[in-house]
N, C-alpha and C positions, 0 to 999 in steps of 0.2 A: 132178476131185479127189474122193476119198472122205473123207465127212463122218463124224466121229465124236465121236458123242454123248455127252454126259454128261447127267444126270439131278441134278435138286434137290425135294424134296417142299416145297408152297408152303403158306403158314399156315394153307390149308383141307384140307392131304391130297391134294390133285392132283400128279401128278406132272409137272413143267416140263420138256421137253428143251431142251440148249442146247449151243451150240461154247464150247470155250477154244483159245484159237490161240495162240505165238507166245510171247512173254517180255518182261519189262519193266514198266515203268506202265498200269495197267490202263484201257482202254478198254469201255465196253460201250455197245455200238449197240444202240437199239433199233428194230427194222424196222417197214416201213411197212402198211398194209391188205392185206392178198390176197396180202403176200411171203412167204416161210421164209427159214431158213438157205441153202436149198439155192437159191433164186433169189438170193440177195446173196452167193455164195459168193465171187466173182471181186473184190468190192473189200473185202469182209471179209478174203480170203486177203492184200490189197496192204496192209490195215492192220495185220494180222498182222505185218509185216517190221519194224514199231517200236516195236511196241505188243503186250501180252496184251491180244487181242481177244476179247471178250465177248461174245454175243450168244445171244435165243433166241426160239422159236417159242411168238409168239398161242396159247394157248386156242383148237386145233381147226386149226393149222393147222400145216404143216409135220407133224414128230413129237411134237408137242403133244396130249393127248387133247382134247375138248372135254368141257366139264364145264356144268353146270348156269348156272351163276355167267361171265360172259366180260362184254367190253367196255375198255374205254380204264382206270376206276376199277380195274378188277380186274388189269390189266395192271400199273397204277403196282406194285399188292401185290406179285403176281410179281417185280418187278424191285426192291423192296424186301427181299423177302425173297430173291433172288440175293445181291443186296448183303452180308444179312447173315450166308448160308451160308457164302459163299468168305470174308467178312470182309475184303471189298473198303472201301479210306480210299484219299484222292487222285485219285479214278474221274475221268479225262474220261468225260464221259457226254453221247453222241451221241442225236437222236432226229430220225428224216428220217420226213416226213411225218407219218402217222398217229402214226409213233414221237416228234412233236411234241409231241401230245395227252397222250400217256402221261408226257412229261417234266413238262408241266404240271403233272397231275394229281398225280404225284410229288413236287417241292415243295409241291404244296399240302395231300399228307395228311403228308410224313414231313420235310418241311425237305431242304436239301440236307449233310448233314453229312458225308456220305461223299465230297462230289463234290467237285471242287477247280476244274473248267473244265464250261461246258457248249454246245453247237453245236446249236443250233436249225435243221434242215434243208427250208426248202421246207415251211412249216408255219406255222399261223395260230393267234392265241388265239381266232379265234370264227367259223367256215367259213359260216352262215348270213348273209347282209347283210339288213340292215334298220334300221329307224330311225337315228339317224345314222351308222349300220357299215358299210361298202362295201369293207373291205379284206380280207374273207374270201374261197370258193371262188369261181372260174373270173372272175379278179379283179375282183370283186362283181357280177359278174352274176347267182350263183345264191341265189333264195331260198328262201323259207317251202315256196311250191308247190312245186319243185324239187324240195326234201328232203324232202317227204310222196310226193311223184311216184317217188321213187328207194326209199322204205321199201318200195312196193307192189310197183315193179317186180322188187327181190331178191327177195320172195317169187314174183311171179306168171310173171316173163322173166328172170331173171338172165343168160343169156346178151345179152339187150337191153343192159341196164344195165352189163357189163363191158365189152362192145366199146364201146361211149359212153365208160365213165371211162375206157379206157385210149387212146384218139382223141382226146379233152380234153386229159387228161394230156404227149401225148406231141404236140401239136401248137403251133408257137408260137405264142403272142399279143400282141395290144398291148391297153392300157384301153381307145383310143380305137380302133381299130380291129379288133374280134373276128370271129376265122374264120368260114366259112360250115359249119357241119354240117347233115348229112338230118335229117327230120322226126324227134322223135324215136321215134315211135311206129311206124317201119321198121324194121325190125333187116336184111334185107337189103340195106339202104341203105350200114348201118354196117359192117357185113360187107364190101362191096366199097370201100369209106374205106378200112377196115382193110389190106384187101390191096393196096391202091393205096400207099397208106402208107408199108407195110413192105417189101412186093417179095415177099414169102411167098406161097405157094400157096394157092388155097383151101382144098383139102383141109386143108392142116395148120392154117390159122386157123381153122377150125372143128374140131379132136381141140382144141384150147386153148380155144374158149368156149363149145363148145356140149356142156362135159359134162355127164351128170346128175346133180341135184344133187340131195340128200336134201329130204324135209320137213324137217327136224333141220338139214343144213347152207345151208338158206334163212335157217332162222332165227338163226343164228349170225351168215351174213355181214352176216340184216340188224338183229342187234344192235349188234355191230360199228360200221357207218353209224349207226345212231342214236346211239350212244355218242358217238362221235366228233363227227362231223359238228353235234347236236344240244347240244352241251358248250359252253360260256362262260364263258373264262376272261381276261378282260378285266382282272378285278379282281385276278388271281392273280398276274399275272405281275411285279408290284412284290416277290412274296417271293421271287423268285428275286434272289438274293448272292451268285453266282457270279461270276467273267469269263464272259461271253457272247459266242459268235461266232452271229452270225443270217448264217446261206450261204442267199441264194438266186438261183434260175435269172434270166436276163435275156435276154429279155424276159421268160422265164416262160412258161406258162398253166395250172396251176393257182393263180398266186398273179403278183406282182409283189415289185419291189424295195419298191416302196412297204409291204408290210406289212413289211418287215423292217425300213424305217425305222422305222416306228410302233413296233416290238419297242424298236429301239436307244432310243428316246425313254423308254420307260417302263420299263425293266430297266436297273436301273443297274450302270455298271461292261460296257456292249455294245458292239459292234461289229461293222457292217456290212459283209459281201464278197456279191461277187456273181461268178459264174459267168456267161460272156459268151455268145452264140448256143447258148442251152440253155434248155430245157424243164424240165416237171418230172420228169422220167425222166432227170437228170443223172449219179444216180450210175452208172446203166450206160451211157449214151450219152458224158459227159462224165468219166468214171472218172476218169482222171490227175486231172485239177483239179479233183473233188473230194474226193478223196485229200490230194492237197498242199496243198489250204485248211485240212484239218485236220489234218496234221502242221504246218503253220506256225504254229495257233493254241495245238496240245494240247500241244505238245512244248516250249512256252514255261516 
């Protein structure tokens, strides 16, 4: 499908690319770490069919330039300032994964006054577990060291540290029983996971993770991570006043039901769905149903 771009100038003079699809109540997804337009096009296109769907490309990524300024805080701006170009009221306003963080962050600098529903996707208020926190990434098994381990390795291996999050990601988990992955300090290891995995070549899982990456876009993706990842919004998520639908994957493994119970407990006005034998890569592996969770909730 050919993607075509529009453009919005955001309150620092950056210029934003982004999709308008479709007609109707306006939808704007926000995507998740390491996605674009152009990798979510196939359930953007399926949300298209009920919805003006909204959506755009990270700071640095996709058709996005990267700019001095990037991160989750800088993101909310962006989709803030979307908001108030197109002059978008009544927004269901979607945020899967990383696009979790940014929803956060967006109630918590501008209110939700525009938005009328919002769908928390396979996302957490605080990805770090520790002291009593266990319901963050890799369903609390990753910590402190983890997230200093994962700062160094974008800069030092990023292809290490991709094949790992996306083998995480895309493999299922239970709390009580967690998968076995290679050391992680092999990336050969992870490489043949990968391929094992997928059924993909190796040839072509490596033109996907072992590209070169700049000094510059090191430092972006592992801005990014630290934004996100390093973010605590525990406290934030009482000012969300929306209807809230919290979608996540079941079993999971980036996350479980249990954080989205936690969501429904402390955002009032929630409500919990879950997505059955799915991961956190639902929306392309599980498309249909997660499509149709969110037309059943948006279209309310």
């Amino acid at each position: 499908m050919k993607i075509e771009y529009q453009s919005f100038i955001s309150d620092d003079g950056v210029e934003i690319k982004y999709v308008d699809m479709g007609a109707g109540r306006p939808l704007v997804f926000v995507i998740g770490y390491d996605e674009t337009v152009q990798t979510s096009i196939s359930f953007l296109s399926r949300l298209s069919e009920r919805f003006r769907c909204i959506a755009f490309d990270h700071r640095g990524f996709g058709a996005s330039p990267a700019s001095a300024n990037v991160g989750i805080d800088r993101s909310a701006c962006d989709l803030n300032r979307l908001l108030e170009v197109l002059d978008l009221d009544d927004v269901a306003l979607v945020g899967y994964s990383m696009g979790g963080s940014v929803a956060f962050s967006y109630f918590r600098q501008f209110g939700g006054a525009r938005v009328s529903r919002l769908v928390l996707a396979d996302t957490s208020p605080k990805l770090i577990n520790e002291g009593d926190w266990s319901l963050g990434l890799w369903q609390g098994r990753y910590g402190r060291e983890d997230f200093e381990r994962d700062l160094a390795t974008l800069v030092s291996d990023p292809a290490l540290f991709h094949l790992s999050f996306y083998l995480r990601a895309a493999t299922p988990s239970q709390i009580d029983a967690p998968p076995s992955f290679p050391p992680f300090d092999d990336p050969e290891a992870w490489l043949a996971r990968v391929v094992e995995h997928t059924g993909i070549k190796e040839r072509f899982i490596r033109r996907v993770f072992f590209v070169e990456r700049s000094e510059e876009r090191r430092a972006l993706e592992r801005e990014y991570w630290n934004s996100m990842t390093g973010a605590d919004y525990l406290t934030s998520v009482s000012l969300i006043d929306k209807p809230t639908l919290c979608l996540f994957a079941d079993p999971g493994s980036f996350y479980s039901p249990l954080t989205g119970k936690w969501l429904v407990d402390h955002i009032p006005n929630a409500q919990l769905a879950t997505i059955p034998n799915a991961c956190h890569v639902f929306p392309k592996e599980n498309g249909e149903d997660f499509v149709q969770n969110i037309f059943d909730f948006c279209l309310k």
